[in-house]
TIKEVEX-173479 format. One line per 3 residues: number of its first residue (from 1); their letters; for each residue x, y, z of N, C-alpha, C. Coordinates in pm, whole numbers. Layout:
N
NUM	a	X Y Z X Y Z X Y Z ~ ...
//
This chain:
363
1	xxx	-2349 4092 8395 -2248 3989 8416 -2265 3924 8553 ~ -2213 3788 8553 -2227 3715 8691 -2105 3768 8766 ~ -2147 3800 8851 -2022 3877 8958 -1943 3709 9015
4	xxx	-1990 3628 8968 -1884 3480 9077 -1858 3415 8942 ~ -1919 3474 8774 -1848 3415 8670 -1719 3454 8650 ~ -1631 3363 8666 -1509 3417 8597 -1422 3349 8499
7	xxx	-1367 3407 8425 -1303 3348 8269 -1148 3337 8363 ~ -1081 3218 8258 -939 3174 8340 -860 3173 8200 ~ -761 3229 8174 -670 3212 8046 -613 3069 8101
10	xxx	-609 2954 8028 -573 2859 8047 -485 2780 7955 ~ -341 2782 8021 -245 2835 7875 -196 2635 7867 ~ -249 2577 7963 -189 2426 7999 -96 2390 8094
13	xxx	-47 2477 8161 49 2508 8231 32 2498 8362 ~ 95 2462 8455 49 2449 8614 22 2554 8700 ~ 23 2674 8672 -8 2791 8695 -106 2853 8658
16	xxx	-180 2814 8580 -312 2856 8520 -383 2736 8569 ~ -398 2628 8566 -473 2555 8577 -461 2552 8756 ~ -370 2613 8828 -431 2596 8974 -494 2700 9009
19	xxx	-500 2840 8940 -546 2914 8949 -723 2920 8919 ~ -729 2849 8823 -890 2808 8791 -870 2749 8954 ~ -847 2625 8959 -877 2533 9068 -908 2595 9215
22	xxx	-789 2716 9209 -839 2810 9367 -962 2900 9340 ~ -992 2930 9190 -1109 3011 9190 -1256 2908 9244 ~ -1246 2773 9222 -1376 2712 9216 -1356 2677 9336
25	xxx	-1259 2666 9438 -1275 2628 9519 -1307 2759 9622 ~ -1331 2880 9581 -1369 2996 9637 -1499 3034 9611 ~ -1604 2943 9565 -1719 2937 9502 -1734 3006 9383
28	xxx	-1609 3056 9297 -1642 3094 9175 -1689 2991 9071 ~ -1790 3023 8994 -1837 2961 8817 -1714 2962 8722 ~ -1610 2917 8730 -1506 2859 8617 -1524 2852 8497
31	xxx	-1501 2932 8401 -1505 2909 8249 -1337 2924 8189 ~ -1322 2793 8150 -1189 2825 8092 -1164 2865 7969 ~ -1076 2978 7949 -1057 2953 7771 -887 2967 7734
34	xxx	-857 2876 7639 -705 2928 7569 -697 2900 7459 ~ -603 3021 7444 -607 3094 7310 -505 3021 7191 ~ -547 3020 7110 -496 2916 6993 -417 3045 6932
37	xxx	-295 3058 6919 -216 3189 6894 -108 3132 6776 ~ -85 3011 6741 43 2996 6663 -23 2971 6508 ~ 74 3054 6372 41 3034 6330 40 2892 6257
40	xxx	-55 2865 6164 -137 2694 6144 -21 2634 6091 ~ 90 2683 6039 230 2630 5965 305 2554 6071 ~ 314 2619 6166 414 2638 6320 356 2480 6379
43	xxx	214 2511 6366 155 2421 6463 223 2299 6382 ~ 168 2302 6276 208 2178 6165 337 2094 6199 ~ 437 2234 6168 573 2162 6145 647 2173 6292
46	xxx	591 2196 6438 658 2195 6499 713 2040 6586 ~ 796 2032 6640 883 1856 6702 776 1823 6765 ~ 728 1718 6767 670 1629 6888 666 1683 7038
49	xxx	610 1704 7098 661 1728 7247 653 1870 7280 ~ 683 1996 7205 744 2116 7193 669 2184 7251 ~ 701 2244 7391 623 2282 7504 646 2412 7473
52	xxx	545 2493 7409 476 2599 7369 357 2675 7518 ~ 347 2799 7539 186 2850 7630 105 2785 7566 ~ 104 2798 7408 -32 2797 7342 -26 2731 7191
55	xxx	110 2616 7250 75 2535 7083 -20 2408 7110 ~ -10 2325 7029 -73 2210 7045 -129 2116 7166 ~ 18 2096 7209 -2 1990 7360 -22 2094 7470
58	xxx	-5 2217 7448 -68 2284 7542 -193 2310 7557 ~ -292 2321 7462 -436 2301 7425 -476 2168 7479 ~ -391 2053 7467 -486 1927 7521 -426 1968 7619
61	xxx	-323 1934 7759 -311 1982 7838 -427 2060 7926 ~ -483 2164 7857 -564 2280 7914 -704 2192 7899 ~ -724 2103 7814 -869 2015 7810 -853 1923 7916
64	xxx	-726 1891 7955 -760 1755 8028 -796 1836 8178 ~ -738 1920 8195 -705 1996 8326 -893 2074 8330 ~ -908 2148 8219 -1059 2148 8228 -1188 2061 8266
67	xxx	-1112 1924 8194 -1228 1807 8222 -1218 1767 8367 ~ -1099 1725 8410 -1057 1695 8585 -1137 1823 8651 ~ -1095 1924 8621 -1176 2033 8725 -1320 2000 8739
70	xxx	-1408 1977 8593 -1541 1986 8553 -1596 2155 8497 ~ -1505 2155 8444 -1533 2333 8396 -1533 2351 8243 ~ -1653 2424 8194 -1661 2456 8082 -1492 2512 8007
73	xxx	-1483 2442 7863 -1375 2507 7826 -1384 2550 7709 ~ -1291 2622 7661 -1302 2715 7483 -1148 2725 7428 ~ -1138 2693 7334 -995 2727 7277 -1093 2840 7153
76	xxx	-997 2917 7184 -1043 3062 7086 -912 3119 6980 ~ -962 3122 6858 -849 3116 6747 -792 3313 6791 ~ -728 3302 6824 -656 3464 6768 -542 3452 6723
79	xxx	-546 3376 6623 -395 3384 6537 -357 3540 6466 ~ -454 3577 6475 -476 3678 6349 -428 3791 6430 ~ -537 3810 6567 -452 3971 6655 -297 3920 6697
82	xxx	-239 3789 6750 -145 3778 6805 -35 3832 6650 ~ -22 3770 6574 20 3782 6463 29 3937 6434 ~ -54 3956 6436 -74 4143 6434 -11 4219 6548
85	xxx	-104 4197 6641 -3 4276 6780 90 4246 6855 ~ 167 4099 6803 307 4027 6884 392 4046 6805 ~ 363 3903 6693 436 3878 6606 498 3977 6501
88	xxx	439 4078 6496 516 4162 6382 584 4305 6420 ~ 490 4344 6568 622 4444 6614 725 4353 6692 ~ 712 4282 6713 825 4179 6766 916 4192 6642
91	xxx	909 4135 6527 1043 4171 6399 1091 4320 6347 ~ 970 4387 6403 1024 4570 6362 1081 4582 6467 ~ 1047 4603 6560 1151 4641 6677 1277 4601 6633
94	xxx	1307 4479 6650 1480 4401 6622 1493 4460 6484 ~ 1374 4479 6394 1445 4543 6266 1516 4720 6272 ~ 1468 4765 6372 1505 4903 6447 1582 4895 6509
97	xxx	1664 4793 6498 1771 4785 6660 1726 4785 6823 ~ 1614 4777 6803 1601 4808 6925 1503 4603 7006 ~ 1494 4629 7130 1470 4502 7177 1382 4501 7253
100	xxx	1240 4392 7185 1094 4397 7221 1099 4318 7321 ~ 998 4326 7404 933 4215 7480 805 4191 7449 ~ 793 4086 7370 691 3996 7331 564 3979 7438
103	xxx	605 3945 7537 496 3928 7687 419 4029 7677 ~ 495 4125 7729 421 4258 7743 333 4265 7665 ~ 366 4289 7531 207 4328 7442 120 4159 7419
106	xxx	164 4088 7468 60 3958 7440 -28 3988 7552 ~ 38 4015 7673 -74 4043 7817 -189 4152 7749 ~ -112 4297 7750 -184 4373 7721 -318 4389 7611
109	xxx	-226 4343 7480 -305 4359 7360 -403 4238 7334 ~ -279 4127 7344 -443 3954 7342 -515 3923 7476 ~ -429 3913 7563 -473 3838 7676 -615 3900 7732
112	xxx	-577 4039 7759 -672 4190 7839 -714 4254 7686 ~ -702 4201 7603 -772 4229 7446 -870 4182 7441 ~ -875 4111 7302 -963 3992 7242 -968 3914 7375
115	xxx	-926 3874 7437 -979 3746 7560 -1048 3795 7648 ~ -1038 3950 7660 -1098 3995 7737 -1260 4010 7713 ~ -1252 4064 7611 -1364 4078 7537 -1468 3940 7525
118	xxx	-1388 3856 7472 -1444 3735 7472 -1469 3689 7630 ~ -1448 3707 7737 -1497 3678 7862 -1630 3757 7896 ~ -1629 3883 7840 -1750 3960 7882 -1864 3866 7793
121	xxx	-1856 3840 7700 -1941 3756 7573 -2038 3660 7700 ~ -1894 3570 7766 -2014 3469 7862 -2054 3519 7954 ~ -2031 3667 7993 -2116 3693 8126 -1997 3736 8236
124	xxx	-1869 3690 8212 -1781 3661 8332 -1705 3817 8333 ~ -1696 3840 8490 -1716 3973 8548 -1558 3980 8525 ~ -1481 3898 8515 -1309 3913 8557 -1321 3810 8507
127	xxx	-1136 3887 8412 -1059 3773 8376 -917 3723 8457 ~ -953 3584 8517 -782 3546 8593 -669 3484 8466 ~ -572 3501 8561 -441 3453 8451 -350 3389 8608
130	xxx	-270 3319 8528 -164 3244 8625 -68 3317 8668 ~ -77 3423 8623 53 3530 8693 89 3562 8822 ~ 206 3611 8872 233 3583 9017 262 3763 9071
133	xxx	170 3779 9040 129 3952 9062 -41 3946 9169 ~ -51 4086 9187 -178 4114 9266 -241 4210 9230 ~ -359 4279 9282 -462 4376 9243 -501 4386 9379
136	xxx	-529 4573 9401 -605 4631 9482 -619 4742 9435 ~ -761 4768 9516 -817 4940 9483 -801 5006 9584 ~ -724 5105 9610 -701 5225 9670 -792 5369 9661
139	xxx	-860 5337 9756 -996 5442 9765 -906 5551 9760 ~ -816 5619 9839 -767 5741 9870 -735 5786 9719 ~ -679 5762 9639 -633 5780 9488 -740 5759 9384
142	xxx	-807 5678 9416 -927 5635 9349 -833 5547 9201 ~ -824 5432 9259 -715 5380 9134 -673 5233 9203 ~ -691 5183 9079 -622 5006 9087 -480 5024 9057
145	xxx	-444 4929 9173 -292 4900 9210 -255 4795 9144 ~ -122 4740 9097 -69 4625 9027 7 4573 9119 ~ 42 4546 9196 121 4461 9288 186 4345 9259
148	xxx	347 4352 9339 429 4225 9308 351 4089 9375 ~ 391 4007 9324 351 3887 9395 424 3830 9482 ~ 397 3750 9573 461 3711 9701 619 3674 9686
151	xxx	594 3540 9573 721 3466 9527 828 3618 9441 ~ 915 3616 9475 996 3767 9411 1078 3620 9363 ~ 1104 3555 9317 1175 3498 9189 1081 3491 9090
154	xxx	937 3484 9119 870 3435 9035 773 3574 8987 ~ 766 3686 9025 691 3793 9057 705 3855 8880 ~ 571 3872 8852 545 3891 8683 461 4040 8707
157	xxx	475 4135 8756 399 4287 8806 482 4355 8667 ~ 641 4301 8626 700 4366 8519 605 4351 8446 ~ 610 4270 8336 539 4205 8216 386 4231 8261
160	xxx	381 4288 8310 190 4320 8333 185 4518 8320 ~ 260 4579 8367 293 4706 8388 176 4781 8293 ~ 166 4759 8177 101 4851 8072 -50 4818 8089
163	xxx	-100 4724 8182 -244 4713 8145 -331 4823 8205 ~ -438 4886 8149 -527 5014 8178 -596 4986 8353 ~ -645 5134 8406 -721 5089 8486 -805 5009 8466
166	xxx	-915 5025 8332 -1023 4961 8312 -956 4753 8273 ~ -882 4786 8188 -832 4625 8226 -773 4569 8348 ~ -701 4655 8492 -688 4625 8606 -854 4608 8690
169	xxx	-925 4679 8668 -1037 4619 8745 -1121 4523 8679 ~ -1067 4426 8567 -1159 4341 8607 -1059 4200 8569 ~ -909 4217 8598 -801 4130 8629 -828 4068 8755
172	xxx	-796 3917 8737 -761 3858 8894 -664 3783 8855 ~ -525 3800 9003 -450 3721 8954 -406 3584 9096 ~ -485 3486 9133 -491 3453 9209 -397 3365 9264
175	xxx	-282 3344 9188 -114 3332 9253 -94 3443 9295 ~ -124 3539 9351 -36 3659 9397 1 3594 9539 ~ -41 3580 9614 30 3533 9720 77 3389 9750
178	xxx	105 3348 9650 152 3205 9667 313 3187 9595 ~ 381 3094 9590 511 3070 9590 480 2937 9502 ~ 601 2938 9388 621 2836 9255 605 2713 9356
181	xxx	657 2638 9469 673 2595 9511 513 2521 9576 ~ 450 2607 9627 316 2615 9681 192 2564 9539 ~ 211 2619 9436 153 2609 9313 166 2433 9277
184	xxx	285 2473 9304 351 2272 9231 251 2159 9332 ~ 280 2223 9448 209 2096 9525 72 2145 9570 ~ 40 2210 9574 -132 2237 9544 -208 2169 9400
187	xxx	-134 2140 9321 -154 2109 9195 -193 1941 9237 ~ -25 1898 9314 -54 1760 9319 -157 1699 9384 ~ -154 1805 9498 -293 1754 9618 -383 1718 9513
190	xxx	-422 1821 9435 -554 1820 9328 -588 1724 9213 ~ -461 1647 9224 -430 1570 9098 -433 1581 8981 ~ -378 1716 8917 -410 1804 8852 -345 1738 8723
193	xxx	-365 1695 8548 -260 1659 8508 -96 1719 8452 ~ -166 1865 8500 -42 1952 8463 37 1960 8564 ~ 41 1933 8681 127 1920 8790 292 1930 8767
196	xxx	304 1847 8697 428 1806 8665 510 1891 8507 ~ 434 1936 8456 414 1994 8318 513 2123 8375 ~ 673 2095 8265 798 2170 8255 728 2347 8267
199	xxx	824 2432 8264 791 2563 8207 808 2584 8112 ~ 697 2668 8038 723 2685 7884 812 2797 7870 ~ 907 2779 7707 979 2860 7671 928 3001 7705
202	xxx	1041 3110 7711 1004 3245 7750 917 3287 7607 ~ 931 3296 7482 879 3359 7379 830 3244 7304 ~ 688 3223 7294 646 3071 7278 655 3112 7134
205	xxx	636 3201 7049 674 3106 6913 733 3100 6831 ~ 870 3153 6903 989 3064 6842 1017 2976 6822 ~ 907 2878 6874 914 2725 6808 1037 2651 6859
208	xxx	1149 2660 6939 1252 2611 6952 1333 2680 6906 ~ 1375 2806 6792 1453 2831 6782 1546 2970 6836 ~ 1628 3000 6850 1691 3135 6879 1617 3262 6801
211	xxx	1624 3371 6879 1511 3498 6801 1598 3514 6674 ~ 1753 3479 6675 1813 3544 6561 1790 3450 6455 ~ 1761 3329 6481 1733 3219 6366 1574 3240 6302
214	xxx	1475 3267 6424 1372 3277 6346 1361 3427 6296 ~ 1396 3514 6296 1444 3651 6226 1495 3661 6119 ~ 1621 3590 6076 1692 3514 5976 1559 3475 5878
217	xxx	1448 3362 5918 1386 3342 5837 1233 3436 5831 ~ 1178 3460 5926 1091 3605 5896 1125 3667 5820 ~ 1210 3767 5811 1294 3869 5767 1434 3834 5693
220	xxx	1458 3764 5603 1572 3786 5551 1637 3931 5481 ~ 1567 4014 5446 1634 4106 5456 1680 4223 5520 ~ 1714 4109 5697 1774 4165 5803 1902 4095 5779
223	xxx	1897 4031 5765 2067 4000 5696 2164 4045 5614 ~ 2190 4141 5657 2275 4276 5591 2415 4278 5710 ~ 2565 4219 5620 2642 4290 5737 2683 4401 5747
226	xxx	2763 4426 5805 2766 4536 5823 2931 4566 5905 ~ 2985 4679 5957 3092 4724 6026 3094 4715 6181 ~ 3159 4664 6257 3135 4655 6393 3279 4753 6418
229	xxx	3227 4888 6530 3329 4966 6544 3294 5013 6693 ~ 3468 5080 6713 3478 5102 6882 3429 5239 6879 ~ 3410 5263 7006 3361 5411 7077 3423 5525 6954
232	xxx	3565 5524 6949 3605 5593 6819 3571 5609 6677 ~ 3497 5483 6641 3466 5494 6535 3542 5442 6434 ~ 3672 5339 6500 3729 5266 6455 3671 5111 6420
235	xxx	3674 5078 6279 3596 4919 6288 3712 4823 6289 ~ 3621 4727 6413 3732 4650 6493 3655 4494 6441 ~ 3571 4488 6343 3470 4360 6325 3373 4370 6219
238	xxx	3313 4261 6170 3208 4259 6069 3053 4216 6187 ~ 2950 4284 6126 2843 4201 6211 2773 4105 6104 ~ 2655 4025 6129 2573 3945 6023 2431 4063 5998
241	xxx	2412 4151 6030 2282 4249 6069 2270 4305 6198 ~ 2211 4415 6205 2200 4476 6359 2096 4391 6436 ~ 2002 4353 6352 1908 4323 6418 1918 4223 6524
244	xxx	2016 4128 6484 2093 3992 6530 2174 3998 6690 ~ 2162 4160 6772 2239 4206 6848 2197 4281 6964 ~ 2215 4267 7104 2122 4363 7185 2221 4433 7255
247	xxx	2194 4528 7303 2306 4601 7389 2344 4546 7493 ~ 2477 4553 7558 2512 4456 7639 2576 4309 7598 ~ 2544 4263 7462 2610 4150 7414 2741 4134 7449
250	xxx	2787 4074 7462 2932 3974 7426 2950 3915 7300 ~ 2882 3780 7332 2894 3684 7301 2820 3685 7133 ~ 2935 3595 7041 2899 3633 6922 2967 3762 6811
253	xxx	3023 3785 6853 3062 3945 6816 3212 3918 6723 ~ 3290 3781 6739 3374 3752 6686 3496 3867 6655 ~ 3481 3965 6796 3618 4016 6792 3673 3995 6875
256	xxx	3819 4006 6837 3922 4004 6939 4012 4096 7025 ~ 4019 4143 7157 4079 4225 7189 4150 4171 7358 ~ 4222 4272 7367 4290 4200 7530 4195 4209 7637
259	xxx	4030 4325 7623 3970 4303 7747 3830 4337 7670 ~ 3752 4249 7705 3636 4166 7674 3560 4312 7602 ~ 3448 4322 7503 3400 4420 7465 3252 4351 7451
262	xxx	3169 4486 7440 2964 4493 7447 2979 4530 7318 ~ 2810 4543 7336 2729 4623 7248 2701 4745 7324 ~ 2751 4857 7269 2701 4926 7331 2599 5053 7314
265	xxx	2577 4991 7143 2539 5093 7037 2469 5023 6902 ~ 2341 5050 6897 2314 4945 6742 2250 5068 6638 ~ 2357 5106 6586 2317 5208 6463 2221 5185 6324
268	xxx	2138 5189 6332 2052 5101 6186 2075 5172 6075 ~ 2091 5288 6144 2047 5400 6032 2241 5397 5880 ~ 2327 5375 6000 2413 5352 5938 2512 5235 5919
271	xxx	2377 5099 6005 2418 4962 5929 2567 4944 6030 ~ 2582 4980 6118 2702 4989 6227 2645 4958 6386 ~ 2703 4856 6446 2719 4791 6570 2863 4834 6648
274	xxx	2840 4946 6765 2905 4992 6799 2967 4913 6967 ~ 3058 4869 6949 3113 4837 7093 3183 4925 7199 ~ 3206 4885 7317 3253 4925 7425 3329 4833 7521
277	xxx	3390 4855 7594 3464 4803 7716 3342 4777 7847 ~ 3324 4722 7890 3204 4710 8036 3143 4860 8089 ~ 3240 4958 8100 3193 5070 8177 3110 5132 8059
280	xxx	3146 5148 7943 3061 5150 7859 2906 5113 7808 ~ 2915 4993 7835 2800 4937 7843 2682 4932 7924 ~ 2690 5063 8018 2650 5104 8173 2600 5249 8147
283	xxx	2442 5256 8211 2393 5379 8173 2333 5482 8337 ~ 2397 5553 8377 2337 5607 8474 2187 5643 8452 ~ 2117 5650 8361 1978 5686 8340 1942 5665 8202
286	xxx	1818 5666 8222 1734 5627 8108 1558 5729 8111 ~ 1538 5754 7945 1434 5834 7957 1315 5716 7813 ~ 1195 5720 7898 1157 5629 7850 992 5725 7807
289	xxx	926 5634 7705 814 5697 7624 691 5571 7603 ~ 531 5614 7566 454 5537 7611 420 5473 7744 ~ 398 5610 7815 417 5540 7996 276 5535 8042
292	xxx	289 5460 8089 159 5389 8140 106 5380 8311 ~ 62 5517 8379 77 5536 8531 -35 5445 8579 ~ 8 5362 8681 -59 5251 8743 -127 5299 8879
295	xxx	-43 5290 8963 -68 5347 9132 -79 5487 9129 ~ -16 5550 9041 25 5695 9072 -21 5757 8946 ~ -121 5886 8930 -179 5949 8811 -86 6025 8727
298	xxx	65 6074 8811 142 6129 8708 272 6168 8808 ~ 323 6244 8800 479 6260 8832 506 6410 8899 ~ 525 6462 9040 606 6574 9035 709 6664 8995
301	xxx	688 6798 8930 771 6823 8890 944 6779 8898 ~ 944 6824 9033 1090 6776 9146 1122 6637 9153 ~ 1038 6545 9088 1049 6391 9087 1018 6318 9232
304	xxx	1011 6214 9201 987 6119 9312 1099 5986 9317 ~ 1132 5983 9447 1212 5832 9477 1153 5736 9465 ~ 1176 5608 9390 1150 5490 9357 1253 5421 9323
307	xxx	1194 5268 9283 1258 5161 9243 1238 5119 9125 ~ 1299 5123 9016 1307 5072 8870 1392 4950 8783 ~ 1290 4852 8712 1349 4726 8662 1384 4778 8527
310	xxx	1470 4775 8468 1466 4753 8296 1508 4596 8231 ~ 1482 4493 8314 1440 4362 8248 1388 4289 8342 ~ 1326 4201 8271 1167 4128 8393 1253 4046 8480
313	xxx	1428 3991 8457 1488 3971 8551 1555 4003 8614 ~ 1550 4114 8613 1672 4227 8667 1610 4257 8849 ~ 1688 4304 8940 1645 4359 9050 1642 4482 9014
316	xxx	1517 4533 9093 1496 4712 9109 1586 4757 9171 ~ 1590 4858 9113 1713 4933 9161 1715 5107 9193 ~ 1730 5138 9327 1685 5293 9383 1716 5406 9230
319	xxx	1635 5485 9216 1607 5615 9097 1530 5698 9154 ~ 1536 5808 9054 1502 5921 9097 1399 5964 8956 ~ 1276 5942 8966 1181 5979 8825 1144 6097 8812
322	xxx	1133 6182 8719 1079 6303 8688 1021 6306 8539 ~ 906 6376 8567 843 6382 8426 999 6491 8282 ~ 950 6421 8137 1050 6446 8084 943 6504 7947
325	xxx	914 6587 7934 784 6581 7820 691 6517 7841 ~ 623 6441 7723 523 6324 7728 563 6228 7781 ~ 745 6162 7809 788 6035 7900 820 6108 8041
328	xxx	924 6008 8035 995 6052 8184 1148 5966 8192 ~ 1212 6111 8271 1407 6051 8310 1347 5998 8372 ~ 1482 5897 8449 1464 5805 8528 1620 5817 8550
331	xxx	1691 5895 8676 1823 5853 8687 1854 5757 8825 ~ 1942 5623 8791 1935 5559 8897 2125 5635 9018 ~ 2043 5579 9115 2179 5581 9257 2269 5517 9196
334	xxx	2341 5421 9157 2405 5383 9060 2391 5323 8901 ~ 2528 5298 8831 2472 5305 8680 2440 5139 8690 ~ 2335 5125 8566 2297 5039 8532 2319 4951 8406
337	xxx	2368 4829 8420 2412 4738 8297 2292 4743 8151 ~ 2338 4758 8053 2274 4718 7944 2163 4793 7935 ~ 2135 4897 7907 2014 4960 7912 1954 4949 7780
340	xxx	1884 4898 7714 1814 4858 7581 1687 4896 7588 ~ 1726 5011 7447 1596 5074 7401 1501 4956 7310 ~ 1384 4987 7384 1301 4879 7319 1221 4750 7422
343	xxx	1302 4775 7525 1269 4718 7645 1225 4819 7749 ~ 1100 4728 7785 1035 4827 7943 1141 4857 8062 ~ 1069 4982 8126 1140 4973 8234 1004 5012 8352
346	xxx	1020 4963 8429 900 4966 8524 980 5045 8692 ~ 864 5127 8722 915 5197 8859 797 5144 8937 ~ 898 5119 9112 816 5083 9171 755 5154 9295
349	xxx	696 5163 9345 666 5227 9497 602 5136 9617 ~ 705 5076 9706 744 4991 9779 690 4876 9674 ~ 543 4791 9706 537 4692 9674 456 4686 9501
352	xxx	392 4828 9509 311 4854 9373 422 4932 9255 ~ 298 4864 9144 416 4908 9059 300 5070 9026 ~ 436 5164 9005 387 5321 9017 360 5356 8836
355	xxx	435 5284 8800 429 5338 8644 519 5260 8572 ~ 536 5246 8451 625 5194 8359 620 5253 8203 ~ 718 5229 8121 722 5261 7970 820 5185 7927
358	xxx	831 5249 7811 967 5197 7688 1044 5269 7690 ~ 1199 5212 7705 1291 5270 7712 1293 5326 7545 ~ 1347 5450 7549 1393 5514 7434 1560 5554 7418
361	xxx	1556 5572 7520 1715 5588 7517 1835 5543 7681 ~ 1927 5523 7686 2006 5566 7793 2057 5699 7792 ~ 2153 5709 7922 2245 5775 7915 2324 5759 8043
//
């Protein structure tokens, strides 16, 4: 492989495309590629305009921004793995009650997948992405680090958490030290045509619609109602399906009471959406499974102090980790809102991220 070839996921977006732009201007060989991920129906019938990572106008987008640079480009079909490794545990999960993040396994499984793979094909030593995370190797540990990125509004180290050593060493993520702000007008200096180009939706292919609408039509036979009942076991409501519901909800729940009620409970097994009052809805700890150690090879018995996210917008928040079997507790210094199984939770150690998994449960 060419050690100065490098492959750029190039999603159309102003963040990928300045990221190529700082690689060539660092004397790297630029090969762009993005990934054609929606399926051919979606593409078809989606609105005019419909700012997708990886639908249509994001593909020209990523050509024009290729041609301005002068860099080889590739749109590469993986409808088929995304579909496979996004799209369909994305509807089991919510069909389990429980609540996926889509990102996560698109980084891991397509992006540092099949794209990865397909970068070694041309030669190129590392694959960059527009993400606002970092990479270093730590001789003393002998181990690649995942690091937050500079901008902490914009800092994506969550949604990266699960990728292997062997896919951390040959990641570059060359926003890590730059700021949304810095990106935008580095773009313009460059005259880039994505400069100006909105942010794309969080879960690109929903196409525009709400997860519970396109679920509704994936899956119609998640549309089962069902009993909505309090901590007692009293039913205080009807639901439309569990799947339709995340812990922590409000809104939607169409009951009425004198002080506001969650989700604080999504029972599948017995077709019941269980509510709570706020304190309810609050978990001093959480023990999570499929963990994935980044900075750190594993866990002291006695645990270790850190900092832990359980949503990619949430602030970290001081815990105490200890191995738990094959996962690991995680109890935080204070309780934490909404804890949803099905969603990552990532620990940090100061600026690296130390480890992460899937939540399996609160408590």
């Amino acid at each position: 492989m060419s050690g100065r070839r490098v492959a750029v996921a190039m999603s159309g977006g102003v963040d990928s495309s300045v990221a190529a732009a700082l690689l060539l201007e660092q004397g790297c060989e630029v090969v762009g590629f993005t990934m054609q991920i929606w399926p051919r129906e979606a593409e078809e019938s989606a609105p005019p305009g419909l700012r997708g990572c990886c639908g249509l106008e994001a593909i020209d987008s990523a050509k024009r921004v290729a041609s301005t640079l002068g860099i080889r480009h590739y749109v590469l079909n993986l409808r088929e793995p995304f579909e496979q490794l996004v799209i369909d545990p994305f509807c089991d999960e919510y069909a389990a009650g429980r609540t996926p993040n889509p990102c996560i396994r698109c980084n891991t499984f397509v992006k540092f997948g099949p794209l990865l793979r397909r970068a070694a094909e041309v030669e190129a030593a590392k694959l960059a992405t527009g993400h606002y995370a970092g990479t270093a190797y730590d001789e003393q540990s002998d181990r690649w680090q995942l690091l937050c990125g500079a901008d902490e509004a914009k800092d994506q180290s969550y949604s990266l958490y699960s990728l292997s050593q062997g896919q951390l060493s040959r990641a570059m993520f060359p926003l890590g030290e730059m700021t949304k702000k810095e990106v935008r007008s580095k773009a313009g200096e460059l005259g880039l045509p994505s400069a100006d180009r909105p942010e794309s939706q969080e879960v690109c292919f929903l196409f525009g619609e709400s997860y519970r609408e396109y679920l509704a039509r994936q899956r119609p036979e998640l549309v089962r109602p069902g009993p909505i009942v309090d901590s007692e076991g009293r039913q205080v409501g009807r639901h439309r399906g569990t799947a339709f519901y995340t812990v922590g909800q409000r809104e939607g729940l169409g009951v009425s009471r004198h002080t506001p009620l969650y989700v604080t409970d999504i029972d599948v097994g017995s077709n019941r959406l269980v509510v709570g009052e706020a304190e309810e809805a609050a978990a001093r700890g959480l023990v999570m499974g499929d963990v994935n150690y980044v900075s750190i090879a594993d866990l002291p018995t006695e645990g270790r102090q850190l900092r832990a996210k359980i949503r990619s917008a949430g602030r970290a928040a001081a815990c105490v980790a200890r191995p738990d079997g094959d996962g690991v507790r995680v109890e935080f210094s204070a309780p934490q809102w909404a804890v949803s199984p099905g969603q990552a939770a990532v620990c940090y150690e100061g600026d690296a991220v130390a480890f992460g998994g899937i939540i399996e449960a609160g408590f």
